[in-house]
Kinemage of the C-alpha trace (Angstrom):
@kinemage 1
@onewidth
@group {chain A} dominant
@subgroup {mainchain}
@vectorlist {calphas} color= white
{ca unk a 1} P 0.000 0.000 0.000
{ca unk a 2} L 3.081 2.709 0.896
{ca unk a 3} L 4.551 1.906 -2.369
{ca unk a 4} L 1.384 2.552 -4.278
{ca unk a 5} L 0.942 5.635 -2.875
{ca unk a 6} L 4.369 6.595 -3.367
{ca unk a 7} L 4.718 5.235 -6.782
{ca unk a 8} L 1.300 7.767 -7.085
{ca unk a 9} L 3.103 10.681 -5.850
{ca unk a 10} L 5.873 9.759 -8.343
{ca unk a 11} L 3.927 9.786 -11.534
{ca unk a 12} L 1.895 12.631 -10.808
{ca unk a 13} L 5.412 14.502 -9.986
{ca unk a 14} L 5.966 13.890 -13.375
{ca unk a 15} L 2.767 14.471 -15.328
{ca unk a 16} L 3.686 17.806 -13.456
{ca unk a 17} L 7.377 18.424 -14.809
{ca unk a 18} L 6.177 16.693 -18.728
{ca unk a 19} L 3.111 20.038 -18.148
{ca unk a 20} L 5.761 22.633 -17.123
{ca unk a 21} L 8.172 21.938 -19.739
{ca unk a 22} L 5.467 21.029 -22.449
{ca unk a 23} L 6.467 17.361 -23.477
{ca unk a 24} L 3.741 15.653 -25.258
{ca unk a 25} L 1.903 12.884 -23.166
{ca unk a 26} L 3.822 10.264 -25.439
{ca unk a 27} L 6.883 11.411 -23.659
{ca unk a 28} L 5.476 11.127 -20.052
{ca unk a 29} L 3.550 7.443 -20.813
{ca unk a 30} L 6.605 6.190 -22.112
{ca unk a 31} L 8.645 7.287 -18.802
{ca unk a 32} L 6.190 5.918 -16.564
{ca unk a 33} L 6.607 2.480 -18.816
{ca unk a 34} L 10.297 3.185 -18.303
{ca unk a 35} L 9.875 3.534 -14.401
{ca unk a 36} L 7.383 0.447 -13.814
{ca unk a 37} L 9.505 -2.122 -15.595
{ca unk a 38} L 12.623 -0.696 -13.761
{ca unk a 39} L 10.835 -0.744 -10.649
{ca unk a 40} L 9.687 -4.747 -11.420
{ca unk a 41} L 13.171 -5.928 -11.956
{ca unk a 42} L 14.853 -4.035 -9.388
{ca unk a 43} L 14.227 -2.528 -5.777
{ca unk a 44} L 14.628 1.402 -5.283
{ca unk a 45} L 15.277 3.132 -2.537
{ca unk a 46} L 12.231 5.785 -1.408
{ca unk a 47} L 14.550 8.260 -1.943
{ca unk a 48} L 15.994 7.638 -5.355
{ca unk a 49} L 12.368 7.223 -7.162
{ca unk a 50} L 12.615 10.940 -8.125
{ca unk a 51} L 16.134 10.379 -9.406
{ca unk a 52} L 14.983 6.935 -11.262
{ca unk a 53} L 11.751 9.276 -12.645
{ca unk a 54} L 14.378 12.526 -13.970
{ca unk a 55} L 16.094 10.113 -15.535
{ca unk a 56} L 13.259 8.052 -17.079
{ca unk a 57} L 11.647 11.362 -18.701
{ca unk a 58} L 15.340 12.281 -19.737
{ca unk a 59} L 15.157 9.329 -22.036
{ca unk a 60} L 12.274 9.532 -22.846
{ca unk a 61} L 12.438 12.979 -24.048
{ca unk a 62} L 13.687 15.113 -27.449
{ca unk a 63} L 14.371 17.959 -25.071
{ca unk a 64} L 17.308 16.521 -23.080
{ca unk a 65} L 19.365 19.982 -22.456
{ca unk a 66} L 15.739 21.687 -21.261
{ca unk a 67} L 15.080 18.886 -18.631
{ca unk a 68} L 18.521 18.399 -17.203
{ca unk a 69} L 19.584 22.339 -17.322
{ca unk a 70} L 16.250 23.422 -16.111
{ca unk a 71} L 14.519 20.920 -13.602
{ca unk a 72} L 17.711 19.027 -11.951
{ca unk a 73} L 20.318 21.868 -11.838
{ca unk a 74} L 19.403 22.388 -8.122
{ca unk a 75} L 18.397 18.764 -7.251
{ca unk a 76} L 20.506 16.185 -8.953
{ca unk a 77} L 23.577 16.870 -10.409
{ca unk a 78} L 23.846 15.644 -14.782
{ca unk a 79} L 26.009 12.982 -13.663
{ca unk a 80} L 23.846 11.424 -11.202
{ca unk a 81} L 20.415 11.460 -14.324
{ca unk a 82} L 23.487 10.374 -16.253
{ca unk a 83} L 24.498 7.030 -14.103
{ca unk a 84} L 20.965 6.809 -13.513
{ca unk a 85} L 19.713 6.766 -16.971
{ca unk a 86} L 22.420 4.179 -17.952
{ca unk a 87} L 21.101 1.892 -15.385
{ca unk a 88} L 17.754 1.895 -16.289
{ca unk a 89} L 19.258 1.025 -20.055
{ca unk a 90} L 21.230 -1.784 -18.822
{ca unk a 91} L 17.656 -3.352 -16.989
């Protein structure tokens, strides 16, 4: 039950950022598809979902330099979406 409401939380986080920085709701179902496989294969931390979701919508987007430069600059630093991303490539 906490993860469903934290996976919740999560993916409206997200429908949130894809709004803001006007990605097309292609980009934001394909992230959340990104995130729930991930999340089936492999256990994540509470507080790296929002890490695993920035770098979900990173690959999942055109915009790349908009998301990272914009929305992580003060949260996450590139390198950590970076590592991130390339883990959820390698599931």
């Amino acid at each position: 039950m906490l993860f469903a409401c934290v996976r919740y939380i999560l993916m409206d986080w997200l429908a949130e950022v894809a709004g803001i920085k006007f990605f097309g709701s292609l980009t934001l179902h394909v992230a959340i598809s990104v995130v729930d496989r991930f999340l089936r294969r492999q256990k994540v931390t509470r507080s790296r979902l929002q890490l695993l979701g920035v770098a979900a919508m990173v690959l999942c987007s055109r915009s790349v330099s908009i998301l990272t430069t914009q929305t992580t600059a003060s949260v996450y630093k590139l390198l950590r979406v970076g590592r991130t991303a390339r883990m959820l490539l390698n599931s």
